[in-house]
N, C-alpha and C positions, 0 to 999 in steps of 0.2 A: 603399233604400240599396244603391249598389253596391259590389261588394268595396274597387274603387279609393281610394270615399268611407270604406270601413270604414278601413282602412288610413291615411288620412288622417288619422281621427278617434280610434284610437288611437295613432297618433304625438304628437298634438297630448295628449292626456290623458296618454301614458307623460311628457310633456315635465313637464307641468304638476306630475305627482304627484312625477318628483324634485324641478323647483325648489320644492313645498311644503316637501318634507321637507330640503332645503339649506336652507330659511328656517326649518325648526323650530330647526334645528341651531345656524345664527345666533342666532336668539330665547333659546335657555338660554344661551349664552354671555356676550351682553350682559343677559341678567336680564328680557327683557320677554313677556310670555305671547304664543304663537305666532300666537293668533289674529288679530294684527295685521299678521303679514308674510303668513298665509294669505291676508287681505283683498287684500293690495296685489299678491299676486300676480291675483286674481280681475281686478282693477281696470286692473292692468298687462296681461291677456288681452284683456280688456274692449275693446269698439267704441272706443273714442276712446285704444287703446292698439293690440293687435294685431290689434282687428277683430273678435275674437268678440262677435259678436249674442245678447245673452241677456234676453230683456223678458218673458216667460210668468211671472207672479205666481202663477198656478195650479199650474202646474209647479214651480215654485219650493216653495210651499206645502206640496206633497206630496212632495215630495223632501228637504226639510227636517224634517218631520214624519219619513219613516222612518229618516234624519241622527240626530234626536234619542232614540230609540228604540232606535237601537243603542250610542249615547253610555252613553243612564243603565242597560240591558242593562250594559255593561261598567263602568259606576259601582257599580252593586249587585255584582256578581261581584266587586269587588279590595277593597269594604268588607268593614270586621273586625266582625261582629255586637254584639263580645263587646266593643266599644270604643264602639259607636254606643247597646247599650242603656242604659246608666248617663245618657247625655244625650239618651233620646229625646224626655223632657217640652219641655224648653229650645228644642229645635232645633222640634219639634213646632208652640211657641207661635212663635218667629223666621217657620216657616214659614206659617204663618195667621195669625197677627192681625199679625205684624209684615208678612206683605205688606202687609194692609187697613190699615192707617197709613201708610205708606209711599205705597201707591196715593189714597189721600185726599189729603194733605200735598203729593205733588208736583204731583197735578191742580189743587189750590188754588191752589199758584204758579205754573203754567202759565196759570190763567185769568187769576190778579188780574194778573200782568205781565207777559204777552205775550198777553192780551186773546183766548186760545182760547178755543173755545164748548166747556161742561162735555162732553158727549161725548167730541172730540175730546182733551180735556184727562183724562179719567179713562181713556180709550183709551190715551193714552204715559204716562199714571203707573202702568199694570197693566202694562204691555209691558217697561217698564226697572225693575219690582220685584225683577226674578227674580237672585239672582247667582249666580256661575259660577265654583267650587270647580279649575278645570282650568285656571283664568288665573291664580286664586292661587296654587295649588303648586308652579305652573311657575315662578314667582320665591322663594316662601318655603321650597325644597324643601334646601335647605342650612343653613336657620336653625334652632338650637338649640328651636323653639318648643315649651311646655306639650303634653303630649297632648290634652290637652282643649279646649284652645283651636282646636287644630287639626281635633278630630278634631267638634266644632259647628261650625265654618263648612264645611268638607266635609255632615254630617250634613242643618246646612240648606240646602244649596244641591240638596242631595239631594231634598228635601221639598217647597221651595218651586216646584218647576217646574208643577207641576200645578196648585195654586192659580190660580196666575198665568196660564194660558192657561184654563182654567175663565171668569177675567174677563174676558180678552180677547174669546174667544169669545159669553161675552153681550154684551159693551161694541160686537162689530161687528155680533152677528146680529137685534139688538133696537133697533129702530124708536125710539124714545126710551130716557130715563134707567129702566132698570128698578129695581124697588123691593128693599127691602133684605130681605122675607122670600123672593120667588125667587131672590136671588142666593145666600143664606145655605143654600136649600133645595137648591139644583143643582148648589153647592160640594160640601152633604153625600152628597147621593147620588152625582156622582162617584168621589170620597174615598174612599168607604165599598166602593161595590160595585168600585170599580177597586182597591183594596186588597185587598179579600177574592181579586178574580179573583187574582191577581199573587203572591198566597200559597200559595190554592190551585193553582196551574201548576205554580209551582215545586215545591212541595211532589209532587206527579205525576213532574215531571220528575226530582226525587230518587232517588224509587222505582223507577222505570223505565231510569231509567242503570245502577241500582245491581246491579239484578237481568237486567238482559239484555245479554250479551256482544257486543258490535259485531267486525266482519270487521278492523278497521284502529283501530288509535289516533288518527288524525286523525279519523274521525268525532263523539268525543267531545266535542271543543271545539262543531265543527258543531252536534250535538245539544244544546248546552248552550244558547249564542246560539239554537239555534230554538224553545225552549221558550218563551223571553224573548219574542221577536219574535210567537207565539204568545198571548200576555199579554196585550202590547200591542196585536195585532191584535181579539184576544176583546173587554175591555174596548172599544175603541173603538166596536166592533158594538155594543155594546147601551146604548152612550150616557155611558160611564163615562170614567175618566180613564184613558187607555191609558200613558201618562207614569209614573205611580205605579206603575201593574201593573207595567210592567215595571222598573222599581229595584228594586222590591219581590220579583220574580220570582228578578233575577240575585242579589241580598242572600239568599234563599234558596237558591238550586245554588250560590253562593259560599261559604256556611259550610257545605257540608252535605259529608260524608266522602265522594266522587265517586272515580271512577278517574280517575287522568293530572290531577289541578287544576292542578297547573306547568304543562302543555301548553293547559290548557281558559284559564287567566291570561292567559299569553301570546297565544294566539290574539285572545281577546278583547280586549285590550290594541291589538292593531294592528288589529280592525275595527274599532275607538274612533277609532282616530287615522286610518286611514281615512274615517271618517263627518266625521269633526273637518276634515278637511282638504278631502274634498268642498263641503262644508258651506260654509265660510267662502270657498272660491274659487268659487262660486257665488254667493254674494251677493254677492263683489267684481264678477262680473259684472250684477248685478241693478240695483246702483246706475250710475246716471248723473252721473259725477265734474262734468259742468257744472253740475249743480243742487244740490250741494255748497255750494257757497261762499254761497249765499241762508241756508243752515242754518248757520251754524255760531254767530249773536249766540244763536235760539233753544236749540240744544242748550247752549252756557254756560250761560243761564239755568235751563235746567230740571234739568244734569247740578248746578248749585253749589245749587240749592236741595232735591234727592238727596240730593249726600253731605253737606252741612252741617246741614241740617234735617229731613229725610226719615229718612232711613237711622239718623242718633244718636235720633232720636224714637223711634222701630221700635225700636229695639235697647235705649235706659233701660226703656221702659213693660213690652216683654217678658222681659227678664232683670231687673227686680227683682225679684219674688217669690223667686227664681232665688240670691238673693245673691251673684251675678256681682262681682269686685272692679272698681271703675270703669277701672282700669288695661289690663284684659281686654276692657270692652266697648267703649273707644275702640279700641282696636285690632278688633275684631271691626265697628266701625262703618264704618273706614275698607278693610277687607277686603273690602266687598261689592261685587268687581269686577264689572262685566256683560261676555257675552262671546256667545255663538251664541244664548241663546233668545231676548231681545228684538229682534235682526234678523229672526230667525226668527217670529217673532211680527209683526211686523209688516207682512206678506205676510198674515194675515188679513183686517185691516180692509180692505187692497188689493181682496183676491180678493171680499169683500162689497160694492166698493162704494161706501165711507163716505167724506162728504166730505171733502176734506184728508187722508185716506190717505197720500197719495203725498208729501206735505207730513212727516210723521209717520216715512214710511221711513227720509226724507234728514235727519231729525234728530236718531233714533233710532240711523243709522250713526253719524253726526258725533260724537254722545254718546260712544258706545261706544270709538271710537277716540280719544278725546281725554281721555278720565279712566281709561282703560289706561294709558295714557301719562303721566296726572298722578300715579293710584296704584300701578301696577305700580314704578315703579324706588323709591318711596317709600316701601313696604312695609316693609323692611327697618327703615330708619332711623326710619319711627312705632314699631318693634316694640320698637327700642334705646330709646326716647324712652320711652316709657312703661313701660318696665320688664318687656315681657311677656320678652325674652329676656336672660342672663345669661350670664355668661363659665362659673359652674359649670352649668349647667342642662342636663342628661344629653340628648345627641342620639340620636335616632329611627335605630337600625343600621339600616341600607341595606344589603339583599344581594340582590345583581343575580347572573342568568347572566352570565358574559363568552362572546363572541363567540370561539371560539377562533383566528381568524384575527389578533384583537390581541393572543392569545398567543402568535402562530406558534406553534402545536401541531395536533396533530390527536389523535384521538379515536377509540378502535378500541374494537369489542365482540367476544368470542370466547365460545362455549361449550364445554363440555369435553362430547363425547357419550360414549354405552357406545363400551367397545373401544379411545380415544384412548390415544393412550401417553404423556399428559398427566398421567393418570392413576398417583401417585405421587410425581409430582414436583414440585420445591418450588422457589419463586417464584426463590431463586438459581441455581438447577440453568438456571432457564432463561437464565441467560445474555442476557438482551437488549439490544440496543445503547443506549451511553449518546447522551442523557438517556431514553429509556424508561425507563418504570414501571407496576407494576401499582397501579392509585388503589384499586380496590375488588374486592371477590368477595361473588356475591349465592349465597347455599349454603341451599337448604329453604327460601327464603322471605327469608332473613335474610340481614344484610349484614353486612361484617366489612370492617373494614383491617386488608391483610395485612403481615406482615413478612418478612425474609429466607426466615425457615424455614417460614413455611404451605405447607403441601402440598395441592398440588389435588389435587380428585377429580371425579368423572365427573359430568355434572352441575352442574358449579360454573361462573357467566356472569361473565366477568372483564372489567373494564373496566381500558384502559389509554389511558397518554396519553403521544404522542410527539414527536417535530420532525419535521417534514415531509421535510428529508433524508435522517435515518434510517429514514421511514417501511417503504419495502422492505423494510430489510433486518430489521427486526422482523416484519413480516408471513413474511418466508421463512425465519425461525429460528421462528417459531410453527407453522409448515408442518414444518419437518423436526422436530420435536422430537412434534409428534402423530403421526410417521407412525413413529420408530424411538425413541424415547425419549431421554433426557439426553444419552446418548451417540450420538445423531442425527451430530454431526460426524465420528466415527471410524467410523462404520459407511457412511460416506461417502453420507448422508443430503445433497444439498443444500437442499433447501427450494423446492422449482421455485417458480418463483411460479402457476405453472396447473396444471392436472391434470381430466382427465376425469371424476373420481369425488370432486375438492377446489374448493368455491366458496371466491373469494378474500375476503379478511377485508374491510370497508367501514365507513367513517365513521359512524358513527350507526346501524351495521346489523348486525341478532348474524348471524355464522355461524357455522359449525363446524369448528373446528382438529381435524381424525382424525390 
């Protein structure tokens, strides 16, 4: 490749990743999970759109695969343990035996009525088992809903990934229908020894954060995602479910007392939506929109006998023991959106092979897109219907960083060093132009909000927050007031803004006001 070609080919990607993220942006607005304007933008890039050639299944496959690894990496990191343990039986059984009913149930009605040969037909019933907890919240993420409700259809879409490509993977790499004690046997040894890996990682990775100091704070998220990816990678080597390990990896350095977890959250958060958004515009290139339109009676049929018989089956047989109220698991039935792993999945049977593969791709998109679309904006209104949400029903507090650019504000760090003339004087003395303010003082470890009369002392890392207009001139009375004290103005102190022996104050970045 040469530079020219580089250059091209980053233009073309920088283009692509904002129009994803202007269609995320779109997508919460109108209420639909984003995975579907990511498709179109793949689709709209796509040969029979602006010409991008994208046909490597292989390619695909493995690029999808480490897509999904860094997803459920950042799936396990933003779960609450303490919220997941109390339902891990429930979500446990949704994710195993409600795939394998599920996976049964739809292959039955793909054979008896669209006359596919059982292979083929238990191939797309294991492929569209899996759902996708990142399609539902992206719509349900304003609704008043139960914690628990919420926090099992999350839990199992957590769970059930691994299962579900476990089948896939036998359903493409085995010559015939294999029998139910190997399939039952190479579930459990994935499960088992990819869960152990993915505990054990994490648990390493705990220790080893915990106890050894890194050069920069950004390395910390780094090293948190590479433990994960480490998981997933071990696991895979040795035949295990790398999918598990890693949920299971990030669910461990996510609950665990870490340095910087706001900073490690976030990070993780946007390689999520990174993978998410590669992801999905790569399949849009993957499919060919001509062969589209031959898919769409089969995926009706196999998507309506999913969500109306599939999915409520799954959902009664494993939440009765469970004493689930019926109210709860019609909504929980109707929530089992699909979204990146059964496209993704379906680039196995591809890459093996299998006949009518390619048949399976284009029916498996068509699904995916078309009961997004029937249950994403209906979501709501099943949720009002059956009673899971109410007018008093206590919502889920939401608390976000803001972006301080849509505060217009900005954002200063100062430390008070030995010798400052800082040193004594108290938060009114210093005078700083309005609207500055000091938000916080971190003193011996400890934080404090200050008032008029706190007096600083040497040592003490103040965070303030101001308007961008006044920014200067706060930075230049924080300058003269370290160099001659309160009375910096009469001893005709102005506050230069530079000085040879004074680094200037910076957004995000402590210096030192002498």
């Amino acid at each position: 490749m040469t530079l020219s070609e580089l250059y091209v080919m980053l233009l073309i990607g920088g283009t692509v990743l904002l129009a994803s993220i202007a269609a995320a942006r779109a997508a919460h607005r109108i209420g639909l999970p984003s995975l579907l304007l990511f498709l179109c933008v793949g689709l709209v890039a796509g040969e029979d759109g602006l010409g991008l050639r994208f046909d490597d299944a292989q390619l695909a496959q493995a690029l999808g695969a480490a897509a999904l690894a860094l997803i459920l990496v950042e799936g396990g990191l933003t779960t609450q343990w303490s919220d997941v343990r109390r339902l891990l039986a429930p979500a446990g059984v949704l994710a195993t035996v409600g795939v394998a009913i599920s996976v049964v149930v739809t292959a039955a009605g793909a054979h008896w009525l669209l006359g596919i040969d059982w292979r083929l037909a238990l191939l797309i019933g294991a492929i569209v088992s899996s759902t996708d907890a990142a399609a539902v919240f992206s719509v349900l993420r304003a609704l008043p809903l139960p914690r628990k409700v919420s926090v099992l259809v999350e839990a199992e879409s957590g769970f059930n990934d691994a299962p579900t490509i476990i089948l896939v993977l036998l359903f493409s790499t085995t010559a015939g229908l294999p029998g139910p004690l190997p399939v039952v046997g190479n579930l459990l040894f994935q499960l088992v020894v990819g869960g152990v890996l993915g505990v054990v990682i994490g648990r390493l990775g705990v220790a080893a954060l915990r106890h050894i100091a890194l050069p920069a704070t950004g390395l910390y998220p780094l090293a948190t995602v590479g433990f994960g990816v480490i998981a997933f990678a071990a696991a895979g080597a040795l035949g295990a479910s790398g999918i598990i390990a890693a949920y299971l990896s990030g669910l461990v350095l996510g609950n665990a007392k870490l340095p910087h977890r706001a900073a490690t959250r976030s990070f993780s958060e946007g390689v999520g939506w990174l993978a998410q958004i590669g992801l999905f515009v790569m399949l849009g290139l993957l499919v060919d929109p001509t062969e589209l339109p031959s898919a769409i009676l089969p995926a009706l049929v196999v998507g309506l006998v999913l969500l109306l018989v599939a999915r409520p089956v799954s959902v009664l047989l494993c939440l009765l023991p469970f004493r689930v109220p019926w109210r709860e698991q019609v909504f929980i039935s109707w929530a089992g959106l699909r979204g990146a792993v059964p496209i993704v999945l379906t680039t196995f049977p591809v890459v093996a092979g299998v006949t009518g593969a390619r048949d399976a791709l284009n029916i498996v998109f068509v699904l995916v897109v078309l009961f997004t679309l029937l249950q994403g904006p209906t979501l709501p209104a099943v949720a009002r219907w059956t009673g899971v949400t109410r007018p008093d029903t206590l919502r889920e507090l939401q608390v976000e960083s803001a972006p301080l650019d849509l505060l217009d504000a900005d954002l200063l760090t100062v430390s008070v060093p030995p010798g400052s003339k800082l040193h004594g004087v108290t938060v009114a003395e210093l005078r700083l132009p309005h609207p500055t303010v000091v938000s916080l003082v971190v003193r011996d470890g400890a934080t404090l909000v200050p008032d008029r009369e706190t007096v600083l002392r040497a040592g003490d890392e103040l965070l303030l927050i101001t308007a961008p207009q006044v920014r200067e001139d706060a930075e230049r009375r924080l300058r003269a007031v370290g160099r001659r004290g309160r009375l910096a103005r009469w001893l005709g102190e102005p506050g230069a803004p530079e000085s040879e022996n004074l680094l200037p104050v910076h957004p995000g970045k402590r210096q030192n006001a002498q």
